[in-house]
N, C-alpha and C positions, 0 to 999 in steps of 0.2 A: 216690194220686198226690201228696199233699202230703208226705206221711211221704217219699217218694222225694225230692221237692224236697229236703227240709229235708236230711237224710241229704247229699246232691249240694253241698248249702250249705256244710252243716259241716264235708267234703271238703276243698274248696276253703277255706274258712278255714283249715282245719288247712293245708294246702300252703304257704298264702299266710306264717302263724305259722312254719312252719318254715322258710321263703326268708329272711324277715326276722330268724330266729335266725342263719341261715347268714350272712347279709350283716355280721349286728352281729358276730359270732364274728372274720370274716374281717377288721375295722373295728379292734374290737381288738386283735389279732395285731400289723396293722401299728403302731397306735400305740404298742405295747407296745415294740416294736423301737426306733420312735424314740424313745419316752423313756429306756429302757433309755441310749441313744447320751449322749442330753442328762446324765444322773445321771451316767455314767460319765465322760464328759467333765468336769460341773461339781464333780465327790466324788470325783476318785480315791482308788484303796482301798477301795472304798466298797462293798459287795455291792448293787447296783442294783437286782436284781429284787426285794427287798422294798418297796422305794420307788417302782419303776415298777409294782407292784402298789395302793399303798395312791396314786398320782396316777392310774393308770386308776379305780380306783372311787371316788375323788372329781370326778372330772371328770364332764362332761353329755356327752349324745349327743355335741353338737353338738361341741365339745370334742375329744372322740373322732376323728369324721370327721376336724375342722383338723387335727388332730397327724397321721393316718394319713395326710393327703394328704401330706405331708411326707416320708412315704418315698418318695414318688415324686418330689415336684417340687424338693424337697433342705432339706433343714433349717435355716430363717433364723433371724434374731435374735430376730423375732414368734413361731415356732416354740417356741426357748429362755422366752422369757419369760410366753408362756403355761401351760410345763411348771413353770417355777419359782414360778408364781402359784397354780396349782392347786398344788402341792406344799405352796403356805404355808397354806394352807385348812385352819381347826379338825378337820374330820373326817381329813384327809392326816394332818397331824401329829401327833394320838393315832394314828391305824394305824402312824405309821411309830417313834412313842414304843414300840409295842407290841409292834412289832418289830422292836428298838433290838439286840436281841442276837445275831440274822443278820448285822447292818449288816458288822460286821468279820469274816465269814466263821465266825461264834463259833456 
């Protein structure tokens, strides 16, 4: 009976593990879109998605969630300067030093 518990436990963990990949997946996506906007917008020329790459994984969950509500409820100036905050951040700026040779389409 315990071995079945546990087994039934772990189940459910695992489901609960996979909801909360799905949710962050789907979290990222959209903030990806609006940073994407913000880079493109503040760098024209600028091939974005290495930079909206190397500002998602410097940014925190929390971070995350702010930016993706923003595709929905529109992209303020708090929006912008959050993006361009995390972008100045040591670990952003070597990722985006590192891939400096994307940047112009190169």
């Amino acid at each position: 009976m315990l071995r079945l518990v546990s087994i039934a436990a772990f189940g459910l963990l695992t489901a609960c593990a996979a909801a909360n990949d799905a949710v962050d997946n789907v979290a990222q996506d959209q903030a990806k879109t609006v940073v994407n906007g913000v880079v493109s917008d503040k760098f024209p020329g600028v091939n974005a998605a290495p930079v909206t790459d190397c500002v998602i994984e410097a940014a925190s969950a929390s971070e995350i969630i702010s930016i993706a509500g923003a595709s929905v409820t529109g992209v303020t100036q708090s929006t912008v300067e959050t993006v361009l905050e995390i972008a100045s951040r040591p670990d952003a700026v070597n990722c985006i030093a590192e891939n400096s040779i994307s940047l112009f389409g190169g």
